[in-house]
Structure formats: structure tokens, C-alpha cells
N, C-alpha and C positions, 0 to 999 in steps of 0.2 A: 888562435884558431876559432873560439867562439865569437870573437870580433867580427871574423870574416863572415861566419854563418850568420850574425843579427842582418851583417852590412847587407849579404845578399837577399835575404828574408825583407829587409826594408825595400829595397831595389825593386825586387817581385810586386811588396807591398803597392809600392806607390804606383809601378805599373799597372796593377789590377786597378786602383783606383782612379787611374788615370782612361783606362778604357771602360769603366762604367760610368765616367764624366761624360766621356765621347757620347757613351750610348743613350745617357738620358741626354743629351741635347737634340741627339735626332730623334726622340722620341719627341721631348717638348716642342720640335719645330713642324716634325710632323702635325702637332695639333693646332699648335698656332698659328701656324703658315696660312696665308689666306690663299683661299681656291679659285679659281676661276668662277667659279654658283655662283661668291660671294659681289664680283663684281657684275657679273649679270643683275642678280637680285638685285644690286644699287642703283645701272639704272634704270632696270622697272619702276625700280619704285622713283627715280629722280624725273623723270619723264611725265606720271601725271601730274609729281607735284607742278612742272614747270607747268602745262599746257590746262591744269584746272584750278592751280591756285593763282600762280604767279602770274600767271598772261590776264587772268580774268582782273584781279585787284588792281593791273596796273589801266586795264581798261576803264573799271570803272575808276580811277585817279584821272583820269584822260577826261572823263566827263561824255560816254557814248549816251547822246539823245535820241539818237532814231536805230531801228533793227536795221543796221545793212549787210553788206557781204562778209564784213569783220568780222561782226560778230557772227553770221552764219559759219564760216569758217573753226571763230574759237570752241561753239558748240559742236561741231565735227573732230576738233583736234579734244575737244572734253570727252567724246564718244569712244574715240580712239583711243587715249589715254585709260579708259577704265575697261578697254575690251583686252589690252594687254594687261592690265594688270590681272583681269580674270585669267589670261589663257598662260601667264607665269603661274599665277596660283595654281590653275588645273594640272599644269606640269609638274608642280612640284608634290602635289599633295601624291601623283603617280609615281615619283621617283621614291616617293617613301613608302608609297604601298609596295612598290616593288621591291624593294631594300627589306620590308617588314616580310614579305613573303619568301624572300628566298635565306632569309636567315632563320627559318620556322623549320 
């Protein structure tokens, strides 16, 4: 009889342990899970690097001698490249104010 009572006590046991396994995993995936921000934020940020580092260094590898349309162009896509990364950042700094205020 008290065989039976550990067996079922263990049974219980492992069950319980078993469902607080479950639950911290959807907790730890809750946080580690990547969000959608995350890829936005990537490529904000992969955008200027392409159009203000990468495009510029391979120009000058290229050897550009005189101002033409090219390069008018890559100084428009350098302008555009740091007016998104301002108006991500403007977004974001609002997303947190807003988070900060309604958790107040």
C-alpha cells in the first residue's frame, strides 16, 4: 500500500515537473523569440550601411575622376539612407516613450 502511494506521489511528481518545464520554455521563447522590430531594425540599419559605406568604397575602388550623375545619385541615396535611419530612430525613441508612459 505505501508502494502505491510513493508510485503515485512520483507520477504527480514528475507530472508537475513536467508542466513547469513546458512553462518555462514558453516563457524563455517568449523572450528570445525574435520580433518583427527586430528585423525591421536590421534593415534600417543594413540599408545605409549598403548606400553610404559600401556603394561609396566600391566607387572610390572604381577610381571616380570627375562629379557625374553617379555619384550625384550615390550622395542622394547617402541623404536617403541617414533620413531613414533618423525617422527609425524617431519611431523608436516614440514607441518607448509610449511604453514608458502607459506603464506609469
Amino acid at each position: 500500500m505505501a508502494l502505491r502511494a510513493d508510485a503515485d506521489r512520483s507520477a504527480q511528481r514528475v507530472d508537475d515537473l513536467e508542466d513547469e518545464v513546458t512553462r518555462l520554455r514558453q516563457i524563455r521563447n517568449a523572450v528570445v523569440k525574435p520580433t518583427h522590430q527586430l528585423w525591421i531594425g536590421l534593415t534600417v540599419l543594413a540599408y545605409p550601411a549598403i548606400v553610404g559605406i559600401i556603394m561609396p568604397v566600391i566607387s572610390m575602388a572604381a577610381g571616380v575622376e570627375a562629379i557625374t550623375t553617379y555619384v550625384h545619385i550615390l550622395v542622394g541615396l547617402f541623404i536617403s539612407g541617414f533620413l531613414v535611419l533618423l525617422a527609425y530612430l524617431a519611431y523608436f525613441a516614440g514607441r518607448l516613450f509610449h511604453r514608458r508612459k502607459t506603464a506609469s
